[in-house]
C-alpha positions in Angstrom: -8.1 24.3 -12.7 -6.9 25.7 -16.0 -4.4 28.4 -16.5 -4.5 31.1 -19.4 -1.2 32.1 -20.5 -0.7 34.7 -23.1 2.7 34.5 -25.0 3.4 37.1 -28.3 -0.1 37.1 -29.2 -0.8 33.9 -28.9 -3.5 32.2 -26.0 -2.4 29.0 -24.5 -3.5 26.8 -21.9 -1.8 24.5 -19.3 -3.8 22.2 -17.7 -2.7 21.1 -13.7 -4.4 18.9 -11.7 -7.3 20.0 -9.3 -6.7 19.7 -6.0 -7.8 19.9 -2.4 -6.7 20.7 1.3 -6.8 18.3 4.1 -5.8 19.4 7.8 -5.0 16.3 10.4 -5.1 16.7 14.1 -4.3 14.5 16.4 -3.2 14.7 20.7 0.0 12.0 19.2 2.6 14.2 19.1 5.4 13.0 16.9 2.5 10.5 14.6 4.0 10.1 11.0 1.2 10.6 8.6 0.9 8.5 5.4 -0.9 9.3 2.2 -1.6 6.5 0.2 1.1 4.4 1.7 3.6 7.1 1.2 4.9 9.5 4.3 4.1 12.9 3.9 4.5 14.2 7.2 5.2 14.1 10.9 2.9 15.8 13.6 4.9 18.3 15.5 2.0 20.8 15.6 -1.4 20.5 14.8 -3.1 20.8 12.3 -1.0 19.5 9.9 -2.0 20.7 6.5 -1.4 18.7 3.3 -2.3 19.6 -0.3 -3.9 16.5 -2.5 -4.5 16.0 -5.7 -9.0 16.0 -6.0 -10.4 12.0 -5.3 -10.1 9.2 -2.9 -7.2 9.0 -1.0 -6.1 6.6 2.0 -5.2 8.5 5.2 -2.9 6.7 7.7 -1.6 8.2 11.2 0.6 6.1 13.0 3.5 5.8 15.9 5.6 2.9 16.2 5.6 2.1 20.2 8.5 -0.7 20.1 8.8 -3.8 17.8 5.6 -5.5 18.7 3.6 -2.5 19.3 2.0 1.0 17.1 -0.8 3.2 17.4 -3.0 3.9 14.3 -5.6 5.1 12.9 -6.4 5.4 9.6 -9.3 7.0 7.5 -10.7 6.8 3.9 -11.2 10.5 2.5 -12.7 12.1 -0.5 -10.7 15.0 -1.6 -12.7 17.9 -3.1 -11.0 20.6 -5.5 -10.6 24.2 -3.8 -12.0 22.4 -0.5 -10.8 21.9 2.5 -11.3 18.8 4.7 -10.6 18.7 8.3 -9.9 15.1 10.2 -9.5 14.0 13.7 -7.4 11.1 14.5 -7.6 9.4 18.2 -5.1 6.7 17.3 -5.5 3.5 19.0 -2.9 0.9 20.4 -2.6 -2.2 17.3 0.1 -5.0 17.8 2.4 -5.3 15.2 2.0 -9.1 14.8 5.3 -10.4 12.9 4.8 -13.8 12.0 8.4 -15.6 11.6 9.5 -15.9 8.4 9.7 -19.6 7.0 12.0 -18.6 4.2 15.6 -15.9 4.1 16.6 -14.1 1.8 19.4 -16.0 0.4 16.4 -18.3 -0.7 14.7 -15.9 -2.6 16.3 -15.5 -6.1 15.4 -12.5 -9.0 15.1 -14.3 -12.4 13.5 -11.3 -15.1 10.2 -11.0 -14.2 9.9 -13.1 -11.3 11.6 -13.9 -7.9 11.6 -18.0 -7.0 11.7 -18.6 -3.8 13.6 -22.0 -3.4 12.5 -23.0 0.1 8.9 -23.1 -0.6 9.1 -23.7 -4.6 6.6 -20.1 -5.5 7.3 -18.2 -8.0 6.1 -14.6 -7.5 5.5 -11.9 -9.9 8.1 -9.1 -10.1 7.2 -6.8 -12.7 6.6 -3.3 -12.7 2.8 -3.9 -12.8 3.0 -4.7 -9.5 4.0 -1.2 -8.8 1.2 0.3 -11.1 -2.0 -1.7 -10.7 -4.4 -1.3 -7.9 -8.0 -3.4 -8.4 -10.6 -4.8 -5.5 -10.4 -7.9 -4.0 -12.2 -10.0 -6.4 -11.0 -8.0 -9.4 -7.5 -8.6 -7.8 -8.3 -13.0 -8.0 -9.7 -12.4 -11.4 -6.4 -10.9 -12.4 -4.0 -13.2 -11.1 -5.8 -16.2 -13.0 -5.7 -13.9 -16.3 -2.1 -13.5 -15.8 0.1 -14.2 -18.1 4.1 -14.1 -17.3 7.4 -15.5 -17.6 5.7 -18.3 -20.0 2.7 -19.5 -17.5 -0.6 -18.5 -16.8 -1.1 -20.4 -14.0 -1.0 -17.7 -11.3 -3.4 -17.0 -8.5 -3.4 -14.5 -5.5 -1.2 -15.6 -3.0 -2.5 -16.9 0.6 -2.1 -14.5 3.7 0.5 -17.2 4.8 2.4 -16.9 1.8 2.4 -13.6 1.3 3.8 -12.9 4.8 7.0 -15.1 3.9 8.0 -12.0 1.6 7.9 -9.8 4.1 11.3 -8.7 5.1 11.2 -7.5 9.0 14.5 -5.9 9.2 13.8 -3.2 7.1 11.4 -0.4 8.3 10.5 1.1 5.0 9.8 -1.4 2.0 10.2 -4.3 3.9 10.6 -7.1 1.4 13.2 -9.0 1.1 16.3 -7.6 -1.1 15.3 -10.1 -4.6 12.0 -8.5 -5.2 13.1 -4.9 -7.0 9.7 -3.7 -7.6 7.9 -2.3 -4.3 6.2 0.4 -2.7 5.2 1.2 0.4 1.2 0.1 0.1 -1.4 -2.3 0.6 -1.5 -5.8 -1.3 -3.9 -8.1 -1.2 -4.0 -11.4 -0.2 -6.9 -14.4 -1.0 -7.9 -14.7 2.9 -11.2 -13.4 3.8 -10.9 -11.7 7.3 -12.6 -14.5 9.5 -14.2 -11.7 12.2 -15.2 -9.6 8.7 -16.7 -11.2 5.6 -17.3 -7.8 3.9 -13.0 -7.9 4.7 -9.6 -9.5 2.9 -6.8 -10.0 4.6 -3.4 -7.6 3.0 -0.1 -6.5 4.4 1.1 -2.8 4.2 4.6 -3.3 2.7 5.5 -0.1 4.5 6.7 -1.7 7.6 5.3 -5.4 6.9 2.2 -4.5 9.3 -0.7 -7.3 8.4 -4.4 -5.7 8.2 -7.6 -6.1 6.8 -9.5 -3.5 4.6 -12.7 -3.9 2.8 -13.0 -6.4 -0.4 -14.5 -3.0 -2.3 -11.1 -1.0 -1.6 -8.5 -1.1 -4.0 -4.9 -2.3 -3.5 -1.7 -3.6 -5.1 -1.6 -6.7 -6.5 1.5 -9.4 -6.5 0.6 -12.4 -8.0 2.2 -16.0 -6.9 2.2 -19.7 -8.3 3.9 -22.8 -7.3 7.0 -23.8 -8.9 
């Protein structure tokens, strides 16, 4: 979409970026929606109408029940400039499964660019690139062995086990634990393929800690992990 601006004669242009409508029902009153890992809105009446920038966008609806417990749905969209896109979510009932942590966070320790965690003797990447880049499942492997940190390139994409250890469970909203200064509240991937899914890797949404499984071809964020 480009805007024409005429100032003393002369023409200029300013350039924003196209964008699109979506409009989200759902019967779950009180459903927080989430955009690309990032809450945008709650559903006190429907439809909820949100304004996106145009391309592929990550739509989550979901109500935390209790500790163990959530409903969710979540949908895969492509945004259209000038269009509008309506969705339906019937959420259904997930459990929350919270594996106990094997390390705490006095074990974890922030050193530059990485955190070490002393219990387990990992060393995990803690850059602001783990903020920025999002790649597929197998482009997310290939990274972590080109990886080059901290004076090693001997990384790899952590296990679904180890990744979980990160996971801080007392915190609802970026919940990892306090060393790691460079999070947000999205998908990262770990090296498990989903066992029921081949076409599937396993990742945990750093939102709440809440472990899923998407599709290799997606693309998440990436924290890459090597042994001490």
């Amino acid at each position: 979409m480009r805007q024409i601006i005429y100032t003393f004669g002369f023409i200029g242009s300013v350039l924003f970026a196209a964008t699109g409508t979506v409009t989200i029902s759902s019967p779950t009153k009180g459903a927080d929606i989430y955009v690309d890992g990032k809450k945008m809105a709650t559903i006190v009446k429907v439809p909820v109408t949100l304004s996106l920038d145009e391309g592929r966008h990550e739509i989550m609806v979901s109500k935390i029940m209790d500790e163990d417990w959530q409903q969710v749905a979540r949908k895969n969209v492509n945004v259209e400039s000038a269009k509008t896109t309506p969705l339906i979510f019937s959420l259904d009932l997930e459990k929350i499964s919270k594996k106990k942590n094997t390390g705490q966070r006095d074990n974890f320790i922030k050193d530059g660019d990485v955190v070490i965690d002393k219990k387990l003797n990992l060393v995990w990447q803690d850059n602001t690139a783990v903020i920025k880049v999002k790649k597929t499942w197998e482009e997310a492997k290939a990274y972590c062995q080109s990886l080059s940190l901290s004076d090693s390139d001997s990384w790899r994409l952590p296990t679904y086990d180890e990744l979980i250890t990160i996971v801080d469970y007392d915190k609802h909203t970026l919940a990892a634990m306090p060393a790691f200064k460079h999070v947000v509240s999205e998908y990262y991937w770990s090296s498990d393929t989903d066992k029921e899914n081949s076409k599937n890797a396993k990742n945990i949404y750093f939102g709440n800690g809440c472990p899923n499984s998407n599709a290799k071809a997606e693309r998440y964020y990436i924290r890459c992990v090597k042994n001490k």
